[in-house]
PDB file of N, CA, C and O in Angstrom:
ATOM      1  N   UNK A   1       0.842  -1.170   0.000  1.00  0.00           N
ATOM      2  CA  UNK A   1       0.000   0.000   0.000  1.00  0.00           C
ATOM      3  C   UNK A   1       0.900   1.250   0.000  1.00  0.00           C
ATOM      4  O   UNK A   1       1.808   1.359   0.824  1.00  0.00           O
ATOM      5  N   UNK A   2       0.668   2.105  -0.842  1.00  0.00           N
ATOM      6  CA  UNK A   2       1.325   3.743  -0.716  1.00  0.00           C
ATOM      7  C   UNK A   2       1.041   4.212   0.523  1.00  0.00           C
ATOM      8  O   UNK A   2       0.024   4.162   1.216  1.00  0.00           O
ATOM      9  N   UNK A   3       2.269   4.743   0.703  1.00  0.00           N
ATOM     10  CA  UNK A   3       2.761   5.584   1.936  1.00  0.00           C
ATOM     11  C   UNK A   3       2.844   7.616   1.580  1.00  0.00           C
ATOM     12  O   UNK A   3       3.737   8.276   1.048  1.00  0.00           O
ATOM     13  N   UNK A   4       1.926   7.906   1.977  1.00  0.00           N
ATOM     14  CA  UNK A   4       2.361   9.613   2.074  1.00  0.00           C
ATOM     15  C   UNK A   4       3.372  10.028   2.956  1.00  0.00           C
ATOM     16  O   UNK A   4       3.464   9.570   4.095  1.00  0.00           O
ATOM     17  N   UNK A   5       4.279  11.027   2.405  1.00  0.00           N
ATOM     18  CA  UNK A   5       5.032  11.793   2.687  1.00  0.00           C
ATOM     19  C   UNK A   5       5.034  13.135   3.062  1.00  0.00           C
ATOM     20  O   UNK A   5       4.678  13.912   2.177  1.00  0.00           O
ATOM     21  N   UNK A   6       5.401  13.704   4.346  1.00  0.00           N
ATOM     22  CA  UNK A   6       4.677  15.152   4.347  1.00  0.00           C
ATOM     23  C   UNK A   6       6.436  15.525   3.491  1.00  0.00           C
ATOM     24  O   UNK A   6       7.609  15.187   3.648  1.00  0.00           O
ATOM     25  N   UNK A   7       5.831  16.184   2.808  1.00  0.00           N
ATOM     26  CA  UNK A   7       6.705  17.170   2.113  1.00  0.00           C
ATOM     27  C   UNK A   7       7.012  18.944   1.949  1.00  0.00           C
ATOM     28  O   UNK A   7       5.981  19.517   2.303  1.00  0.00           O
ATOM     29  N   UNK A   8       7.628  19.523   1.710  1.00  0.00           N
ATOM     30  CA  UNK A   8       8.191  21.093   1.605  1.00  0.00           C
ATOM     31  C   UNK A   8       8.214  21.565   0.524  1.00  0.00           C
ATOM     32  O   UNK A   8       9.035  20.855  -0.056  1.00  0.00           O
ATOM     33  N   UNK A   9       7.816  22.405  -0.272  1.00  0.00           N
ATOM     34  CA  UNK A   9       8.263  22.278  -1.943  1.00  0.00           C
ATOM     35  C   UNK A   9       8.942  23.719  -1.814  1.00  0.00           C
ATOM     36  O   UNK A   9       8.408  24.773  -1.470  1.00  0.00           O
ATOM     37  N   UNK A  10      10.694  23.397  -2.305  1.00  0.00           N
ATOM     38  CA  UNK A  10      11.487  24.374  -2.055  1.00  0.00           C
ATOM     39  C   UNK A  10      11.971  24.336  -4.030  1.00  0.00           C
ATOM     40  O   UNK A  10      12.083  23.462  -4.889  1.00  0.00           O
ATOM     41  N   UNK A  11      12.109  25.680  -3.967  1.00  0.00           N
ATOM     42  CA  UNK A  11      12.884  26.592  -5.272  1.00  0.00           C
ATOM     43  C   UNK A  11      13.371  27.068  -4.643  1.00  0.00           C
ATOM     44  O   UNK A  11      13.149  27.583  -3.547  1.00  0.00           O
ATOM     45  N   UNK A  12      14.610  26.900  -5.650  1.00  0.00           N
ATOM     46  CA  UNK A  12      16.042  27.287  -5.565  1.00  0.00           C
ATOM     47  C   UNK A  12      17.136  27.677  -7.092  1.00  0.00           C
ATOM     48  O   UNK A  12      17.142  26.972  -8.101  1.00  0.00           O
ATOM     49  N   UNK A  13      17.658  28.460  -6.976  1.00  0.00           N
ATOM     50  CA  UNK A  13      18.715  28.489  -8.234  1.00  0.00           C
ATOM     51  C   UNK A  13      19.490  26.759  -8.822  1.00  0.00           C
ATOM     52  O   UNK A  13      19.839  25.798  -8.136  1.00  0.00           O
ATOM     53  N   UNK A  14      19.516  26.896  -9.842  1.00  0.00           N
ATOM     54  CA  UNK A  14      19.859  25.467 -10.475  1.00  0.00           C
ATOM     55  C   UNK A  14      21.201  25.422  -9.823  1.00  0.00           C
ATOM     56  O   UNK A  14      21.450  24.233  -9.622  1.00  0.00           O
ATOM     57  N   UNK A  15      22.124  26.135  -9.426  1.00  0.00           N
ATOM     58  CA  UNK A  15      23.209  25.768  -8.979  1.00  0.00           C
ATOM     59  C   UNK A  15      22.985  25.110  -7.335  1.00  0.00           C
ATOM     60  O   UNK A  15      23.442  24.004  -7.048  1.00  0.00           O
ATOM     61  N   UNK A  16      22.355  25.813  -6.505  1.00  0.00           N
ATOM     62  CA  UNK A  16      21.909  25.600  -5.617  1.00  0.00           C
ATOM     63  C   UNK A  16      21.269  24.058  -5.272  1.00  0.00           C
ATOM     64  O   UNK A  16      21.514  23.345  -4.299  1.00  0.00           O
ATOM     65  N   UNK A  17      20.311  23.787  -6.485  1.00  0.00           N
ATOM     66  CA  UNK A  17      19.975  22.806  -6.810  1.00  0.00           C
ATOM     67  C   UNK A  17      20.432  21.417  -6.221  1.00  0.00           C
ATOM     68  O   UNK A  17      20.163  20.617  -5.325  1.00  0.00           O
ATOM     69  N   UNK A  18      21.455  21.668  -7.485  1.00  0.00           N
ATOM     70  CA  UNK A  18      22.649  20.898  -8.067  1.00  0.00           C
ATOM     71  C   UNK A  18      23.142  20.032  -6.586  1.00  0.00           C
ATOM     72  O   UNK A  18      23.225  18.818  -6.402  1.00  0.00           O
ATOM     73  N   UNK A  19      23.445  21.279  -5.566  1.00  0.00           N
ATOM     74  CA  UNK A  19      24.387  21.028  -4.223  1.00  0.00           C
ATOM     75  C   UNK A  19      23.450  20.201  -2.879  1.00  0.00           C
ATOM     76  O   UNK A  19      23.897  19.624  -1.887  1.00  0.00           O
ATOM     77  N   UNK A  20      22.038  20.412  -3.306  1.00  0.00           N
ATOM     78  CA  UNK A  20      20.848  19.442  -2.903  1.00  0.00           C
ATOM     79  C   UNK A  20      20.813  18.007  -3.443  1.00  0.00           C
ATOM     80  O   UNK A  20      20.378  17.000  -2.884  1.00  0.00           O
ATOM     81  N   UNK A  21      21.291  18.120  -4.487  1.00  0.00           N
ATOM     82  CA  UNK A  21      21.042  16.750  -5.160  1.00  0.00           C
ATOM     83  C   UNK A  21      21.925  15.526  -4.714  1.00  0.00           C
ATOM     84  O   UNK A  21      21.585  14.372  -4.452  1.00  0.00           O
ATOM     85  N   UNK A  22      23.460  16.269  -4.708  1.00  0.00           N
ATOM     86  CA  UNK A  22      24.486  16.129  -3.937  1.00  0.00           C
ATOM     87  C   UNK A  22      24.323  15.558  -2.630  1.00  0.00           C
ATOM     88  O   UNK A  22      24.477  14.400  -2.242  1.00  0.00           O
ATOM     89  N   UNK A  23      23.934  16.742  -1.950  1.00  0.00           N
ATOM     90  CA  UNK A  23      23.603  15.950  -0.485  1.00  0.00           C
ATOM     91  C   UNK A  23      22.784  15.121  -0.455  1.00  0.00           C
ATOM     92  O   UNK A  23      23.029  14.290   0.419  1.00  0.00           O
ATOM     93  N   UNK A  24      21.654  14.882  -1.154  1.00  0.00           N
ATOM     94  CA  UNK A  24      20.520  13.839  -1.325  1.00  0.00           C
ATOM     95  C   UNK A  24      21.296  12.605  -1.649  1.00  0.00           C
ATOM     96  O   UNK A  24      20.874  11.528  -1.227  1.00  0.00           O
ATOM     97  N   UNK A  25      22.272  12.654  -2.282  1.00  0.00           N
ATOM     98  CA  UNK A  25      22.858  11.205  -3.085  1.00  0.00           C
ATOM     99  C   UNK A  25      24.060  10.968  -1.898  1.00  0.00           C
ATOM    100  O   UNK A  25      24.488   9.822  -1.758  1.00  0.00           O
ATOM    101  N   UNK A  26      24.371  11.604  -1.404  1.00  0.00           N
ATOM    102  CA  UNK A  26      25.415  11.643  -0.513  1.00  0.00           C
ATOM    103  C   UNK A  26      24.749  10.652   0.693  1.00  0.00           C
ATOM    104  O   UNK A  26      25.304   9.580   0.934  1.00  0.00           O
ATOM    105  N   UNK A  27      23.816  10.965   1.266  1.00  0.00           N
ATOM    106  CA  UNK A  27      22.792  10.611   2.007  1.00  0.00           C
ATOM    107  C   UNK A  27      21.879   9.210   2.066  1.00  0.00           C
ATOM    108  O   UNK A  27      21.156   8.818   2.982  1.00  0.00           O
ATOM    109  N   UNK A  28      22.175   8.563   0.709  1.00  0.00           N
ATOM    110  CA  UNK A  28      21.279   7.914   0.341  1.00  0.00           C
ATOM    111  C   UNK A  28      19.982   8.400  -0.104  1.00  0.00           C
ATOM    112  O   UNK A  28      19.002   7.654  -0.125  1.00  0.00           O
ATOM    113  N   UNK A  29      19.948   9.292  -0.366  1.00  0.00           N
ATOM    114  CA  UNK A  29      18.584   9.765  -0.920  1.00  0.00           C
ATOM    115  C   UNK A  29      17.099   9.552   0.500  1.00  0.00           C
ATOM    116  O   UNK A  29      16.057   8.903   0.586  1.00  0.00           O
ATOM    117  N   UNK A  30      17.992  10.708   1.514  1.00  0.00           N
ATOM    118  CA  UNK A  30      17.447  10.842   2.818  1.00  0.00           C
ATOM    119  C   UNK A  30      15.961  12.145   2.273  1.00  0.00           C
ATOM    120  O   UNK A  30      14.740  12.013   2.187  1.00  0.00           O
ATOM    121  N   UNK A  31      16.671  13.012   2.084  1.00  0.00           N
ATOM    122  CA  UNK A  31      15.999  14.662   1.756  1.00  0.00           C
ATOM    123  C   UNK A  31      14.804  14.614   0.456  1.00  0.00           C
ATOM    124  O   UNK A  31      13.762  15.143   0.841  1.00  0.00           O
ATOM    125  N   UNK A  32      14.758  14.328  -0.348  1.00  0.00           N
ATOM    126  CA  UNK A  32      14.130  14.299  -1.544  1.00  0.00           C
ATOM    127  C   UNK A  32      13.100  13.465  -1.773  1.00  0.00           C
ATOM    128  O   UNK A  32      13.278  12.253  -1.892  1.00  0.00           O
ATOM    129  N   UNK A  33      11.852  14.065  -1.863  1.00  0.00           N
ATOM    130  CA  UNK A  33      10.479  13.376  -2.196  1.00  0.00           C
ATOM    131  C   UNK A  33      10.623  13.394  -3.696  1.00  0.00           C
ATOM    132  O   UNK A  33      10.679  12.307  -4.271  1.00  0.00           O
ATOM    133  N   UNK A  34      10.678  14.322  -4.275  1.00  0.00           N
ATOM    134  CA  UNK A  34      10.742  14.288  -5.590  1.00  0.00           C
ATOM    135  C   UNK A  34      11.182  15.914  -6.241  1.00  0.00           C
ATOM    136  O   UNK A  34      10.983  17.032  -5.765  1.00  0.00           O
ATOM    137  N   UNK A  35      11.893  15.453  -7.598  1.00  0.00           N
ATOM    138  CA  UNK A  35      12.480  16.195  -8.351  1.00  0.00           C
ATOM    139  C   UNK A  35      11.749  16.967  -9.536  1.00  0.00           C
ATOM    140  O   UNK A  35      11.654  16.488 -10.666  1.00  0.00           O
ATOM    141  N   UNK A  36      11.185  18.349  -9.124  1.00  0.00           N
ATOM    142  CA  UNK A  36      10.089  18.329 -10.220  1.00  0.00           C
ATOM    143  C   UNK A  36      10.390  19.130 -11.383  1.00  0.00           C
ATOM    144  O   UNK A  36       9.850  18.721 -12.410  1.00  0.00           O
ATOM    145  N   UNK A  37      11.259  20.380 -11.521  1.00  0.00           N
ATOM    146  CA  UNK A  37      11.854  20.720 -12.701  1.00  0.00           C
ATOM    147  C   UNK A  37      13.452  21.467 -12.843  1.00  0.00           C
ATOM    148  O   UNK A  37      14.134  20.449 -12.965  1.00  0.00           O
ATOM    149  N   UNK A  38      13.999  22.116 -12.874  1.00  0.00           N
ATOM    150  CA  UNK A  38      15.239  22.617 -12.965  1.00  0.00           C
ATOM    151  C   UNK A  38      15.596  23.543 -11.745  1.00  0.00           C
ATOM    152  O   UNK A  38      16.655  24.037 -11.360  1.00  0.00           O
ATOM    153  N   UNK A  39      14.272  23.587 -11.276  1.00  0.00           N
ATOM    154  CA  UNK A  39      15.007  24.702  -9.720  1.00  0.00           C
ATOM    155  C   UNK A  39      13.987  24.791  -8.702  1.00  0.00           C
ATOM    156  O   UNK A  39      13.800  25.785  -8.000  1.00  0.00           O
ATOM    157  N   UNK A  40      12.987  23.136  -8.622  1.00  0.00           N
ATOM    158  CA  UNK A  40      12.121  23.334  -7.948  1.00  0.00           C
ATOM    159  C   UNK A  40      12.315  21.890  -7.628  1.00  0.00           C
ATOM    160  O   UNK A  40      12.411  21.174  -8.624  1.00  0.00           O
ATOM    161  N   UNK A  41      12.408  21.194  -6.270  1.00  0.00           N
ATOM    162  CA  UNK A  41      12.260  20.043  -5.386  1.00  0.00           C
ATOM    163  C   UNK A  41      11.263  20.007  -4.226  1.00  0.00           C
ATOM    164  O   UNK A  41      11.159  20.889  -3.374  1.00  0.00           O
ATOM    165  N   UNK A  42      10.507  18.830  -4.296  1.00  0.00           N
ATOM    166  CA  UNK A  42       9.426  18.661  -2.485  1.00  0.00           C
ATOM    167  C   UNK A  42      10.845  17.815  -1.824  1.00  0.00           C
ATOM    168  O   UNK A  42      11.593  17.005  -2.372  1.00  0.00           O
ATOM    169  N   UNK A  43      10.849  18.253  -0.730  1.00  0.00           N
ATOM    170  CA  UNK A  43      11.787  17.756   0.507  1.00  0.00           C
ATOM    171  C   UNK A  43      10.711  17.487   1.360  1.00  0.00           C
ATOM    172  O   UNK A  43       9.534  17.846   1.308  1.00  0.00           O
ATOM    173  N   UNK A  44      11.464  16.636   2.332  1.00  0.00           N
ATOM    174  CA  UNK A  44      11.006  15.806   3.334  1.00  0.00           C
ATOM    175  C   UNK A  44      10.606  16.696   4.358  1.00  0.00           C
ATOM    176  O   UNK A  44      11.475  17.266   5.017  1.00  0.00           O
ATOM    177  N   UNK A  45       9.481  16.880   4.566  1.00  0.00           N
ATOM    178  CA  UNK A  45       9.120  18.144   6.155  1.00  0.00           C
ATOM    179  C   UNK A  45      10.287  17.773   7.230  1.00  0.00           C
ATOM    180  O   UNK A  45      11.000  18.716   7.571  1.00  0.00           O
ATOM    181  N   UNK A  46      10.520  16.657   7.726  1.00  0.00           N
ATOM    182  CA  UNK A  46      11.315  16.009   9.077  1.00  0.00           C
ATOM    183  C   UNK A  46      12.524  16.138   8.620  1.00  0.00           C
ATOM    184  O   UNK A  46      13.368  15.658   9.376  1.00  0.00           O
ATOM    185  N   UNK A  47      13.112  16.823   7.220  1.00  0.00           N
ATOM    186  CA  UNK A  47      14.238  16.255   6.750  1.00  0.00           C
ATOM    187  C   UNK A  47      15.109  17.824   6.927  1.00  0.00           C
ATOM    188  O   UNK A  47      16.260  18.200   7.146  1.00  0.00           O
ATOM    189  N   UNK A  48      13.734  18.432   6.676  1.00  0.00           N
ATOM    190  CA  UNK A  48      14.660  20.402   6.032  1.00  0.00           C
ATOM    191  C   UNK A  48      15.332  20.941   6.713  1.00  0.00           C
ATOM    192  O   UNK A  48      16.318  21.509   6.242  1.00  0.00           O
ATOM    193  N   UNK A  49      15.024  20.979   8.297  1.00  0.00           N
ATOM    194  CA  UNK A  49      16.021  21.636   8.609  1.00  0.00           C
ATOM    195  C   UNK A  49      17.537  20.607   8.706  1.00  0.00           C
ATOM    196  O   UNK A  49      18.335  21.076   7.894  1.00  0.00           O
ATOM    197  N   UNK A  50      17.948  19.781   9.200  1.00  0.00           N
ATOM    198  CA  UNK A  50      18.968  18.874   8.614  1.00  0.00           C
ATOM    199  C   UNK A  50      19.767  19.427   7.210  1.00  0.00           C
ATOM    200  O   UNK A  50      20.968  19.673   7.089  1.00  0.00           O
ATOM    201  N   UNK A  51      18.957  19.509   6.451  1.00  0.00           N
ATOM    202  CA  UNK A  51      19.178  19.451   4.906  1.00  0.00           C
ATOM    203  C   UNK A  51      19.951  21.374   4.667  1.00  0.00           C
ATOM    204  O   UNK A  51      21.024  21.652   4.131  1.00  0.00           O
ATOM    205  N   UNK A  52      19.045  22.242   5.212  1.00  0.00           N
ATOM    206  CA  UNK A  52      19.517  23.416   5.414  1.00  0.00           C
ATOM    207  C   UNK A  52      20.499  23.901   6.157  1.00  0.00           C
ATOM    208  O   UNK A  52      20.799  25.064   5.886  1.00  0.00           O
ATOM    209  N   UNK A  53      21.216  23.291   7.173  1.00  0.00           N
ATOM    210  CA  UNK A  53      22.247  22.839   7.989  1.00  0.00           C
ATOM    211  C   UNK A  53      23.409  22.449   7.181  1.00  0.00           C
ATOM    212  O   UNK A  53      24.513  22.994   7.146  1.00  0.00           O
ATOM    213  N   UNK A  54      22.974  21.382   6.512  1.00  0.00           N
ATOM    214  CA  UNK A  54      24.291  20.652   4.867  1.00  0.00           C
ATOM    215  C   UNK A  54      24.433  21.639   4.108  1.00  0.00           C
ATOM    216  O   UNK A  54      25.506  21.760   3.517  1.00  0.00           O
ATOM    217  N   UNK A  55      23.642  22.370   3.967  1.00  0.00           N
ATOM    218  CA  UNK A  55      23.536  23.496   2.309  1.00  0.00           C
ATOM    219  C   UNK A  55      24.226  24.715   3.372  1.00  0.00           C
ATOM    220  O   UNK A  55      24.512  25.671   2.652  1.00  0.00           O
ATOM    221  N   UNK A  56      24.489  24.931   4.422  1.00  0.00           N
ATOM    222  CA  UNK A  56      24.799  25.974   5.049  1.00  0.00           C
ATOM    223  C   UNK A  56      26.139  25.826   4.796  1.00  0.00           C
ATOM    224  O   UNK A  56      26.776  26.473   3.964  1.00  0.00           O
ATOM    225  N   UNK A  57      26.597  24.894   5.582  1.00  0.00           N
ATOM    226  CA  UNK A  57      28.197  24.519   5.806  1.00  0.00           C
ATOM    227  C   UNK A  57      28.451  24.455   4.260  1.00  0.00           C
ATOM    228  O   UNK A  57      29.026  25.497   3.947  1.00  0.00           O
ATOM    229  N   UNK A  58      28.299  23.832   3.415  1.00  0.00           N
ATOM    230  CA  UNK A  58      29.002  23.551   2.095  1.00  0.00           C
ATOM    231  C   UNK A  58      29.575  24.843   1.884  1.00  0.00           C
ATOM    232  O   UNK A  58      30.759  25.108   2.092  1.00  0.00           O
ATOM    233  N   UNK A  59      28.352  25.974   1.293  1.00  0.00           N
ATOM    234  CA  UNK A  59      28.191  27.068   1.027  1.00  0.00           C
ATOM    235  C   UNK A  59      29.520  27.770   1.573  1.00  0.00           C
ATOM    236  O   UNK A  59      30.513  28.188   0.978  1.00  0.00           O
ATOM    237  N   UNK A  60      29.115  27.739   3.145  1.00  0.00           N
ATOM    238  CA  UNK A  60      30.958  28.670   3.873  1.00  0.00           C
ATOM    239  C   UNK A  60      31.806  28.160   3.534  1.00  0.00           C
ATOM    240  O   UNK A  60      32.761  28.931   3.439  1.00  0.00           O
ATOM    241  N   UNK A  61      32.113  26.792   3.159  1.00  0.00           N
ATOM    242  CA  UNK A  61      33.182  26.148   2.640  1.00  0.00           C
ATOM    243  C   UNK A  61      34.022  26.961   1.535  1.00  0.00           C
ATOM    244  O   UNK A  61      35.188  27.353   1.487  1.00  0.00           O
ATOM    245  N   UNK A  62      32.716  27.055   0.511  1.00  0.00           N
ATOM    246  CA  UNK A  62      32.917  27.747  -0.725  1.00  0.00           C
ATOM    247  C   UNK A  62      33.414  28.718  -0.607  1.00  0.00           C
ATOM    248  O   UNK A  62      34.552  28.934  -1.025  1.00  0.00           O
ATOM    249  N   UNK A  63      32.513  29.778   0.147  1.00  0.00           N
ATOM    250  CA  UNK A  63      33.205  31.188   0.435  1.00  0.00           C
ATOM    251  C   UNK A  63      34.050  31.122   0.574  1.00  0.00           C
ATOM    252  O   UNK A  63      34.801  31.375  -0.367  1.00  0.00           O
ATOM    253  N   UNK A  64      34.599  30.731   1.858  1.00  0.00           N
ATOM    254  CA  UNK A  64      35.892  31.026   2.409  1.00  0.00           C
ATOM    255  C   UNK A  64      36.690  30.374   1.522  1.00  0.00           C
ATOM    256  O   UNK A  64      37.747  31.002   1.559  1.00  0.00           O
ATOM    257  N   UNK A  65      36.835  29.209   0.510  1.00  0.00           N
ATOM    258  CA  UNK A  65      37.962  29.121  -0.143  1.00  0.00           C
ATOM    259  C   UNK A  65      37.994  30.005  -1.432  1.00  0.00           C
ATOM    260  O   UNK A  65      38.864  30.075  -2.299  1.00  0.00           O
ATOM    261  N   UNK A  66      36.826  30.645  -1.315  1.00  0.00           N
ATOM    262  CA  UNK A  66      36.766  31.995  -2.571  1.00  0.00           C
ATOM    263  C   UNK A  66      37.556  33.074  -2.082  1.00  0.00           C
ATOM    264  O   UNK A  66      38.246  33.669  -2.910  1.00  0.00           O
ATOM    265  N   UNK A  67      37.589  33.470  -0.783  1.00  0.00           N
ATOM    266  CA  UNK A  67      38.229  34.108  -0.250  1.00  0.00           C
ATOM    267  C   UNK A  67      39.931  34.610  -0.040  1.00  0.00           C
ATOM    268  O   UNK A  67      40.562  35.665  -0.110  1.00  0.00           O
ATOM    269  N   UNK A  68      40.322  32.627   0.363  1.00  0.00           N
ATOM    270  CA  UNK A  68      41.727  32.479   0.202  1.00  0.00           C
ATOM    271  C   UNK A  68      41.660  32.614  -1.154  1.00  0.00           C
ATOM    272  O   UNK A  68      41.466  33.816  -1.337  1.00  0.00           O
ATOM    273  N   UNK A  69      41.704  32.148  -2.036  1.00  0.00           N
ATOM    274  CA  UNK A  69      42.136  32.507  -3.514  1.00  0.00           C
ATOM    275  C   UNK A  69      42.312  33.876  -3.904  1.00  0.00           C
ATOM    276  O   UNK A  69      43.295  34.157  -4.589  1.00  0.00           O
ATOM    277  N   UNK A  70      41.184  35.110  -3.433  1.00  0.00           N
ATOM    278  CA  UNK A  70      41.186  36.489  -3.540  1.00  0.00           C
ATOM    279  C   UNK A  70      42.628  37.467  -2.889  1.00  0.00           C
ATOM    280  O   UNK A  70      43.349  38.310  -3.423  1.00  0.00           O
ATOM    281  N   UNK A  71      42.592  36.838  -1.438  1.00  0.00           N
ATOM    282  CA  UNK A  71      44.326  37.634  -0.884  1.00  0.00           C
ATOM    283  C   UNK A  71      45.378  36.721  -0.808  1.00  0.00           C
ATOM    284  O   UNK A  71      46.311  36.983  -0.050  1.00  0.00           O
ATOM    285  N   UNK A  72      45.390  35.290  -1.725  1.00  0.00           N
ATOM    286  CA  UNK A  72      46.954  35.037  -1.857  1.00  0.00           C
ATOM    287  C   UNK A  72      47.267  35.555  -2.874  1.00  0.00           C
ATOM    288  O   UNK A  72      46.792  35.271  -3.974  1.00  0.00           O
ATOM    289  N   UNK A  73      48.073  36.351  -2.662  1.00  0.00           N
ATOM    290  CA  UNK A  73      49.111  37.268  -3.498  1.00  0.00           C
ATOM    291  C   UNK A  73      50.168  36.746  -4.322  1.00  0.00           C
ATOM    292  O   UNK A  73      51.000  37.488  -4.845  1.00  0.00           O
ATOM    293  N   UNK A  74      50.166  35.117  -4.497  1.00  0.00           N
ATOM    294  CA  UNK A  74      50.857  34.407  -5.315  1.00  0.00           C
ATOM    295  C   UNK A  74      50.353  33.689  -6.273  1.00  0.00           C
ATOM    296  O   UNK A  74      50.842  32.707  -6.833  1.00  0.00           O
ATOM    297  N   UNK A  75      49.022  34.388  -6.500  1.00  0.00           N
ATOM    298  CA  UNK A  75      48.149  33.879  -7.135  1.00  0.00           C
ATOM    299  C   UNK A  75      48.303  34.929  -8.329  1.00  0.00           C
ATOM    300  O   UNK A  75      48.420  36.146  -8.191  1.00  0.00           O
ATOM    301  N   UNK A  76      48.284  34.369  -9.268  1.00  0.00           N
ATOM    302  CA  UNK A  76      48.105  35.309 -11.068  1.00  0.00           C
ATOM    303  C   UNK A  76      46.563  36.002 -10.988  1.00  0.00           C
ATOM    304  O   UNK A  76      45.449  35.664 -10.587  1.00  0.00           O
ATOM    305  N   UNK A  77      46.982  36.785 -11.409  1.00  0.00           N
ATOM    306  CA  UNK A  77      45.285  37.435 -11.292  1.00  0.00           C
ATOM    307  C   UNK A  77      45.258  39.424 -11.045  1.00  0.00           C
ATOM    308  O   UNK A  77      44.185  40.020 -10.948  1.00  0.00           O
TER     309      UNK A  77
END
């Protein structure tokens, strides 16, 4: 018998996306009810904040190594 899912339906930039999908596959495919077009996903209600927590940290990751790249000065540019 089908099982309902409470779900979230989050849009987001396709890059953004992308870094959801990531963590979803990373995860085993914990976060993701379903994939519905290029910048729009239903997530798991019990799952989002978790999931927004992963997309947080990645994100500073990014920055900050956008950052170092900007003032090493041994860098061409």
């Amino acid at each position: 018998m089908p099982r309902a899912v409470k779900g979230v339906l989050v849009e987001c930039d396709p890059s953004i996306k992308a870094i959801i999908l990531k963590i979803d596959e990373d995860f085993h495919h914990a976060f993701i009810v379903e994939d519905l077009d290029h910048q729009t996903l239903v997530v798991k209600e019990s799952k989002l904040a978790e999931l927004k927590e992963r997309l947080e940290k990645i994100l500073e990751k990014t920055q900050m190594m956008e950052k170092e790249e900007e003032s090493d000065p041994e860098q061409p540019g």
